[in-house]
PAZAPA-4460 file (N, C-alpha, C; in steps of 0.05 Angstrom, whole numbers, plus 32768, in hexadecimal, padded with zeros to 4 digits):
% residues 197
    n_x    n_y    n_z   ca_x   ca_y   ca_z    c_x    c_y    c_z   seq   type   mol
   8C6D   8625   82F1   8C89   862B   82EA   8C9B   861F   82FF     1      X     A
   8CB8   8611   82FC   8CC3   8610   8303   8CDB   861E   830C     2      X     A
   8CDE   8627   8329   8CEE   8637   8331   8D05   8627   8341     3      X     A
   8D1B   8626   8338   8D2F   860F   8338   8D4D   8622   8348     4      X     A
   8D5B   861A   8355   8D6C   8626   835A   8D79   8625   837B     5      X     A
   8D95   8632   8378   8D9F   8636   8394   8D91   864D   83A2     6      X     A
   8D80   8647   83B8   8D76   8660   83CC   8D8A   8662   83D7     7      X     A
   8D98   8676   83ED   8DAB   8681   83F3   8DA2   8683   8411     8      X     A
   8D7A   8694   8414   8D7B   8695   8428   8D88   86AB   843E     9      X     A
   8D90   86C3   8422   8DA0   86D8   8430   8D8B   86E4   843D    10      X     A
   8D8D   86F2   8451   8D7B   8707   845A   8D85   8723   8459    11      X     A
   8D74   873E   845B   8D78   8751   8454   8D91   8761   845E    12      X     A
   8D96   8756   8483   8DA2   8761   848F   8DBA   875F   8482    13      X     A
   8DBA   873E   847E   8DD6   872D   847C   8DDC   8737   845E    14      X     A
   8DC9   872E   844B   8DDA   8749   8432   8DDD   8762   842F    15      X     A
   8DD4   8774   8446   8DEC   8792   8446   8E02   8785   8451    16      X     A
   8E08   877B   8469   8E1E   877D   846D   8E3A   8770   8462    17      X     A
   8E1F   875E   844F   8E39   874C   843E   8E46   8761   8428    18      X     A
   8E2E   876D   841F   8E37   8784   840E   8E48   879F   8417    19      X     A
   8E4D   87A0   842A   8E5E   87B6   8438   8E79   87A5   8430    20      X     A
   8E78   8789   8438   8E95   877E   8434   8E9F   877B   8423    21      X     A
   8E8A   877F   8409   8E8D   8775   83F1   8E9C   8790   83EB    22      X     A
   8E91   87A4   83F0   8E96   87BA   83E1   8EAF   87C7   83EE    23      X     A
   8EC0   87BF   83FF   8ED7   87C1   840B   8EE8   87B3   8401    24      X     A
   8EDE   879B   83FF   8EF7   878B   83EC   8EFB   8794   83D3    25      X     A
   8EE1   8796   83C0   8EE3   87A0   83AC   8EFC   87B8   83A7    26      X     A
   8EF1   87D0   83B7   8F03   87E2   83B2   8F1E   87E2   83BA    27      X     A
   8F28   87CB   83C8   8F43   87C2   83C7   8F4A   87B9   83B5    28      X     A
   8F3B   87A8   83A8   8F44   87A1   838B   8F47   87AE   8378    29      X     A
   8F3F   87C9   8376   8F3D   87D6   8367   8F4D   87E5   8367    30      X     A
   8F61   87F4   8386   8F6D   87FB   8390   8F81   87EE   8380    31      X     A
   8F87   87D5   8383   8FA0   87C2   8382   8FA4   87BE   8367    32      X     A
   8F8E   87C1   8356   8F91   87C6   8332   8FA3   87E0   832E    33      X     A
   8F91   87F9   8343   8F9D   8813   8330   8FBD   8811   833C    34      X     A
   8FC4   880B   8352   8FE0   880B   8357   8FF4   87EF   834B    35      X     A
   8FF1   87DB   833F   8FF2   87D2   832B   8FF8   87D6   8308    36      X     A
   8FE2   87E6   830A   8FE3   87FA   82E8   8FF1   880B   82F0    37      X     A
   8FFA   881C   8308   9009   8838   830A   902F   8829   830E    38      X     A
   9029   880E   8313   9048   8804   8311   904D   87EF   82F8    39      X     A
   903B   87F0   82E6   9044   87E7   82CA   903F   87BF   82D3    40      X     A
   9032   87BE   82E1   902F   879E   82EE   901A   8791   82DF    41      X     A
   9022   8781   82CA   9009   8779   82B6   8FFC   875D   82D4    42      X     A
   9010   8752   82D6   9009   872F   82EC   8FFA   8742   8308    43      X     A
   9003   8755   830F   8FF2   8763   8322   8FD4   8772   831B    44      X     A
   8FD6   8773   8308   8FB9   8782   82F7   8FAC   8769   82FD    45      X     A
   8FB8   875E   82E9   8FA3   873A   82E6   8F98   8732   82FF    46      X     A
   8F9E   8732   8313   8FA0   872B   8336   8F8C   8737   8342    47      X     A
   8F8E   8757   833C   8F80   875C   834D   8F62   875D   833C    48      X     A
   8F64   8755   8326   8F43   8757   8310   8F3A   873F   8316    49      X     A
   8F50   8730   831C   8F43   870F   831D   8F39   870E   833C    50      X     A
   8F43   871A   8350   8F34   871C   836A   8F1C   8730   836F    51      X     A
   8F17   8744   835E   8EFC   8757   835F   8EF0   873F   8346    52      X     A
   8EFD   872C   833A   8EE0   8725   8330   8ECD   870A   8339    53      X     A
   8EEA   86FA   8353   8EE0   86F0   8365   8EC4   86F6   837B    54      X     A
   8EBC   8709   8379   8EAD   8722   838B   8E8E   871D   837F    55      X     A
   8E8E   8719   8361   8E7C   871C   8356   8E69   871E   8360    56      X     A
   8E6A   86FC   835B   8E4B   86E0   8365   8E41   86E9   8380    57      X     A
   8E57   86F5   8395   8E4C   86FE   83A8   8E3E   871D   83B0    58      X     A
   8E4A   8728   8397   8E34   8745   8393   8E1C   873F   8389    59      X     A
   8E13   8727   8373   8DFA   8724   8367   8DF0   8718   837C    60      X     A
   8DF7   8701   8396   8DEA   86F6   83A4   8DDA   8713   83BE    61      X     A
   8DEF   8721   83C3   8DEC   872C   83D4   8DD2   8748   83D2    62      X     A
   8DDD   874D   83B5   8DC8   8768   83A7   8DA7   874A   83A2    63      X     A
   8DAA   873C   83A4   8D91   8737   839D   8D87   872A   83B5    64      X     A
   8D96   8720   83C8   8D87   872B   83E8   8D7C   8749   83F4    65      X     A
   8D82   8753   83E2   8D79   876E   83E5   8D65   8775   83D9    66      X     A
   8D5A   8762   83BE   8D4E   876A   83AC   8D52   8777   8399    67      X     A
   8D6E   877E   83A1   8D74   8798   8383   8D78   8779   836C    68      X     A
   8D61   8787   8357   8D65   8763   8344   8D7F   8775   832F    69      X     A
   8D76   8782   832B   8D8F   878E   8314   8DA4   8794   8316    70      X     A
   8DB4   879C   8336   8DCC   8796   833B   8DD8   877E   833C    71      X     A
   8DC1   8770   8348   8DCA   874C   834A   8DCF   8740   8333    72      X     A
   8DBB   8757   8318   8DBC   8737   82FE   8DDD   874B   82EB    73      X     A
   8DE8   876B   82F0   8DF8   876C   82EE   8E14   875D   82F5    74      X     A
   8E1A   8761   8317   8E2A   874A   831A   8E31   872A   830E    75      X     A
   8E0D   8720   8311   8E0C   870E   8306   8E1C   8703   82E2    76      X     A
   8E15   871E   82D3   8E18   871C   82BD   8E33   871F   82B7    77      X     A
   8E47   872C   82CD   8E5D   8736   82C6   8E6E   8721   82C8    78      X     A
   8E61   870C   82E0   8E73   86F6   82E5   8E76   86E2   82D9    79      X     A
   8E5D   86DB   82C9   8E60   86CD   82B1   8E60   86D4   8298    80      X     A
   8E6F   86EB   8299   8E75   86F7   827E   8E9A   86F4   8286    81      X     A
   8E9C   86EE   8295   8EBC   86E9   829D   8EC1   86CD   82A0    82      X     A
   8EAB   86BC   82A7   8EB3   869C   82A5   8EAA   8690   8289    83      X     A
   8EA4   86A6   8273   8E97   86A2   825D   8EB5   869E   8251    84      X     A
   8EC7   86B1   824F   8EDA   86BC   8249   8EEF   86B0   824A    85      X     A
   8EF1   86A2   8268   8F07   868E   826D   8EFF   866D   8274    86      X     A
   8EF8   8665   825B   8EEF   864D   826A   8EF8   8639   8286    87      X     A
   8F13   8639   8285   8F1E   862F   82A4   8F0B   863D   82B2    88      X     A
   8F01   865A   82BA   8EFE   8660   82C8   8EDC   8657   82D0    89      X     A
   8ED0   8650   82C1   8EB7   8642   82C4   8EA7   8631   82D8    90      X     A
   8EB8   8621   82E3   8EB5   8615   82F0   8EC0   8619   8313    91      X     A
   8ED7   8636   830E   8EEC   8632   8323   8EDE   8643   833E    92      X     A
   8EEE   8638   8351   8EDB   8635   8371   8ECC   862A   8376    93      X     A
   8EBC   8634   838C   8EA0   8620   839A   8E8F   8629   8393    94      X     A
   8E7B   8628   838B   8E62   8626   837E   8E5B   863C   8367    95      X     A
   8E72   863B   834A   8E6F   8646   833A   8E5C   8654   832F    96      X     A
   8E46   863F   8331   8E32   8643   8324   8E17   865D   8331    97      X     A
   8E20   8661   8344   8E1C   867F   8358   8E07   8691   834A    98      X     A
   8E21   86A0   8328   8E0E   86AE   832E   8DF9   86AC   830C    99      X     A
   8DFD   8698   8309   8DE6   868A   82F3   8DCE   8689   8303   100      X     A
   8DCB   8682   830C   8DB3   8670   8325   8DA5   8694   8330   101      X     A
   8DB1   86A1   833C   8DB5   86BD   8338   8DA3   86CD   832A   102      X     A
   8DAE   86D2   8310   8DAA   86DB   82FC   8D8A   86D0   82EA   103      X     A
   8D89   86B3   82F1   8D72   86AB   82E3   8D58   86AE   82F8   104      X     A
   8D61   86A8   8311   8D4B   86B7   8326   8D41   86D2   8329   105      X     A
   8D56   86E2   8325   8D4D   86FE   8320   8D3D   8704   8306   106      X     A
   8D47   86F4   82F0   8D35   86F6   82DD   8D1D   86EA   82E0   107      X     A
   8D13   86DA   82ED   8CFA   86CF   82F1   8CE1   86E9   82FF   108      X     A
   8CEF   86FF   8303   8CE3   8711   8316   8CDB   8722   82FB   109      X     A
   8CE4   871D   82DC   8CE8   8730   82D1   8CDB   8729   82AE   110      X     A
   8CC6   8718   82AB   8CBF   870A   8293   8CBE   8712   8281   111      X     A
   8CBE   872A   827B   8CBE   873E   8261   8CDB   873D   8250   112      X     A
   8CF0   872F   826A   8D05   872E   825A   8D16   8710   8258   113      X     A
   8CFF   870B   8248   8D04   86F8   8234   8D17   86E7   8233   114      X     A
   8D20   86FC   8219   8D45   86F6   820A   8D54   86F4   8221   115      X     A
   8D55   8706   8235   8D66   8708   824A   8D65   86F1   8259   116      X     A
   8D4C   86E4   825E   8D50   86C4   8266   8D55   86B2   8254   117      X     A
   8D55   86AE   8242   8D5A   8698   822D   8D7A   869D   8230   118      X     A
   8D85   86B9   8229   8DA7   86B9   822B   8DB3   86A6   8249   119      X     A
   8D9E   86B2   825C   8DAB   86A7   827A   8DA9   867E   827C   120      X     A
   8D96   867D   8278   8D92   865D   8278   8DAA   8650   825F   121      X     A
   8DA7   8660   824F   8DBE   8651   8233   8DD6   8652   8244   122      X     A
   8DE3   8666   824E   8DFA   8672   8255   8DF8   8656   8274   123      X     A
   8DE7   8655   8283   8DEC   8642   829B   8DEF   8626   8297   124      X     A
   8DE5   8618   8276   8DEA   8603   8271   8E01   85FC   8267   125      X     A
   8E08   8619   8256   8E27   861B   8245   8E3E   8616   825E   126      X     A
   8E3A   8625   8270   8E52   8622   828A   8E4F   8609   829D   127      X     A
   8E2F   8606   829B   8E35   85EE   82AD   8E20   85DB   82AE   128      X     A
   8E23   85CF   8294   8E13   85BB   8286   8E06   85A0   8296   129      X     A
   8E1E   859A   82B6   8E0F   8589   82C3   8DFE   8589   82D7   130      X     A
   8DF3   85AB   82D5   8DDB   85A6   82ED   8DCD   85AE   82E0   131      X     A
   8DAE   8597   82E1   8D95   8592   82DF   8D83   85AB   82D9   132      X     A
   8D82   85BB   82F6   8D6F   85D1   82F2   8D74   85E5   82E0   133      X     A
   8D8D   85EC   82CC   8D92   85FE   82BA   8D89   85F8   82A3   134      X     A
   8D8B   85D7   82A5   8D7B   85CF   8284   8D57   85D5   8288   135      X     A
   8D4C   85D3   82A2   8D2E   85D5   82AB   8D2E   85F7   82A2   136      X     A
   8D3E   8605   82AF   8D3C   8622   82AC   8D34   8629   828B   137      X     A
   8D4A   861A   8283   8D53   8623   8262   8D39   8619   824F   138      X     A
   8D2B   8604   825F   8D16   85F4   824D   8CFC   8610   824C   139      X     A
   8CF7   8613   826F   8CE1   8622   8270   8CE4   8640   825E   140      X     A
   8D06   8648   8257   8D02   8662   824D   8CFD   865D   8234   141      X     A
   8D08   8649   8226   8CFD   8645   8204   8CE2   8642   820B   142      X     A
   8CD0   863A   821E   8CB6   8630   821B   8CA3   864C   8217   143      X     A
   8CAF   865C   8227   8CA6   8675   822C   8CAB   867B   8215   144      X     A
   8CB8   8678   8206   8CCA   868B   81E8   8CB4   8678   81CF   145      X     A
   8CA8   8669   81D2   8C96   8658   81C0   8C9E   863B   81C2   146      X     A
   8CB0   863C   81C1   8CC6   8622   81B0   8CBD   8608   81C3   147      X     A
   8CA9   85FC   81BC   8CA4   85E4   81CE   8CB5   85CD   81C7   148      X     A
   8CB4   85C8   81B8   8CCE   85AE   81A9   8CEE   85B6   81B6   149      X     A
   8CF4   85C7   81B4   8D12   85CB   81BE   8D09   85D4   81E8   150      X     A
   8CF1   85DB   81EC   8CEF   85DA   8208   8CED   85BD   8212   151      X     A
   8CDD   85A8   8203   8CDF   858A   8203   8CFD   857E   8207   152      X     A
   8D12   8585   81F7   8D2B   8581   81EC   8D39   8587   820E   153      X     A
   8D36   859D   8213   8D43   85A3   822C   8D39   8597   8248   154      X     A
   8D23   859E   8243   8D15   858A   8267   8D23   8570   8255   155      X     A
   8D20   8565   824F   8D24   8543   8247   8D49   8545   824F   156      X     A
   8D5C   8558   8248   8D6B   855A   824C   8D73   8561   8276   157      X     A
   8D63   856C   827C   8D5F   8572   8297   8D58   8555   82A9   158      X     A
   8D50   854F   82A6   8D44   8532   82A7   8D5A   851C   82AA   159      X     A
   8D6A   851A   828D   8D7B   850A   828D   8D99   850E   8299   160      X     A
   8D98   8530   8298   8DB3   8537   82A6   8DAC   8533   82CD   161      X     A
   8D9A   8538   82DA   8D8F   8535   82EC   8D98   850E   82F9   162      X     A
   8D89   8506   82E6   8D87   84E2   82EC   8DAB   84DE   82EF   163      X     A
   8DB8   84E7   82DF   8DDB   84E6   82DC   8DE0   84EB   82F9   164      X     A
   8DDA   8501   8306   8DE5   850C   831D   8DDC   84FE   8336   165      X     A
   8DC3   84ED   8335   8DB6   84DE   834B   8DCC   84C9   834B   166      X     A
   8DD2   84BB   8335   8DEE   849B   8330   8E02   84AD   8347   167      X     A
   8E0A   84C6   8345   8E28   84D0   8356   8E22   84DF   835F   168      X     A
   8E14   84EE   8373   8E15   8508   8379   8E31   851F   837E   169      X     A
   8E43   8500   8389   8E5D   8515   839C   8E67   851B   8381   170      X     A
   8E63   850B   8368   8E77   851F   834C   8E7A   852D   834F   171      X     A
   8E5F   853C   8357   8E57   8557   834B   8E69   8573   8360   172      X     A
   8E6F   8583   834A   8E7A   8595   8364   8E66   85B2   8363   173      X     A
   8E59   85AF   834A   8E3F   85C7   8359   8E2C   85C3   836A   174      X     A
   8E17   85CE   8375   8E0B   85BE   837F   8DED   85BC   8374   175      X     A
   8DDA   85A8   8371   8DC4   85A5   8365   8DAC   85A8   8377   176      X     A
   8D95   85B5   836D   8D83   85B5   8377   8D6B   85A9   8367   177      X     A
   8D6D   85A2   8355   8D56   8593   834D   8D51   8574   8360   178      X     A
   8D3E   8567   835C   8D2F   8557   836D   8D16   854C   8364   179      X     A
   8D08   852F   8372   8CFF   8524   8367   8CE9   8533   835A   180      X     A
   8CE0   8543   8379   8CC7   8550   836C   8CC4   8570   8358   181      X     A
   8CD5   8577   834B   8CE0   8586   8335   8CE5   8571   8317   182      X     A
   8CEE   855E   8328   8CEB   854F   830A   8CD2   853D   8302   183      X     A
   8CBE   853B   8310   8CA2   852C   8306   8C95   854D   82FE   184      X     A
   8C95   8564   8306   8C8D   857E   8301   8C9A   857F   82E5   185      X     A
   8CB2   8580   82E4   8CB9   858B   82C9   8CB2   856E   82B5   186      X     A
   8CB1   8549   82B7   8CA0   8546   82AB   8C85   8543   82A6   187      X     A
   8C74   8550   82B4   8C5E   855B   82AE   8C59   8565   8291   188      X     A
   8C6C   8583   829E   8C70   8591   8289   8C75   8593   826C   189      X     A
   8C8C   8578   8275   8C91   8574   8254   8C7B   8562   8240   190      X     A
   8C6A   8553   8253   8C5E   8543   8242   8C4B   8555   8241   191      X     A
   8C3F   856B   824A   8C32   8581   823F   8C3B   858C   822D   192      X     A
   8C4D   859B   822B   8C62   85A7   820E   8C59   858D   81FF   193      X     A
   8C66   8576   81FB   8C69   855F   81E8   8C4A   8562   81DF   194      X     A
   8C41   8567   81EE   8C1E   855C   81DD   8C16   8578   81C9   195      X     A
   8C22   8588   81D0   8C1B   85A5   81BE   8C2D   85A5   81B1   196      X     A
   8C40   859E   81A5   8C4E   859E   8197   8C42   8595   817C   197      X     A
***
């Protein structure tokens, strides 16, 4: 299997205490909503939701330095259920793609749930179609799900979006972790799938 993705590299210590900060800001934000809603401030509501939901990516990173996987794939889920919503917002800041990468790692801890990876991999190619390892992710969960022809479809797609990003790297403003040796691994793979097909 291919395990593809941003390591972070948090350590235990360093995600409590990131999570203490988190959870301070948070409740300022939340603070700054209810006094907001208590002065009729629709542009101040909006403000302070759009800054607790800034927070996210770094509660899923931080809860899953911890190991808590189900707080992490919450956050996770919440944040791209908000960049789902606004597409501008998809892409916006430094390393959007946070807490996809996130979310599909925690699920790797968790194979029984399936559907719940096939949604995560679809959802990381839908937002951010030019890094490599989401189409690898997305391939391996249809592969898992039966579907060898459409897991073919996607590594081949992983592959080609990959080779795109070697021509420019600085385009890119997520950042990529696939590499040479993830991509002779995943074609391996596919010409395995291709033959059982």
């Amino acid at each position: 299997m291919i395990h593809t993705g941003y390591r972070s590299g948090i350590n235990e210590k360093k995600a409590k205490r990131n999570l203490n900060i988190l959870k301070h800001r948070l409740a300022a934000c939340q603070k700054a909503r209810e006094e907001a809603e208590a002065a009729g401030d629709a542009q101040g509501i909006k403000l302070a939701e759009l800054l607790a939901w800034e927070l996210y990516g770094y509660f899923a990173e931080s809860y899953e330095g911890l190991h808590d996987y189900e707080a992490a794939m919450n956050f996770a889920e919440a944040d791209l259920d908000v960049r789902r919503s606004i597409p501008e917002l998809a892409s916006n800041g430094t390393f959007s793609s946070r807490s996809a990468r996130v979310l599909i790692r925690c699920l790797n801890h968790f194979p029984h749930r399936l559907e719940a990876r096939l949604k995560a991999t679809e959802t990381a190619t839908l937002l951010f179609p030019q890094v490599p390892e989401f189409w690898a992710d997305r391939a391996l969960a249809v592969m898992a799900a039966g579907d060898l022809q459409l897991a073919v479809a996607y590594g081949e797609k992983a592959l080609a979006t990959w080779r795109e990003y070697e021509k420019n790297p600085d385009a890119y403003a997520e950042p990529v972790m696939f590499d040479k040796e993830l991509a002779q691994r995943l074609r391996g793979d596919i010409d395995s799938w291709r033959a059982q097909c």
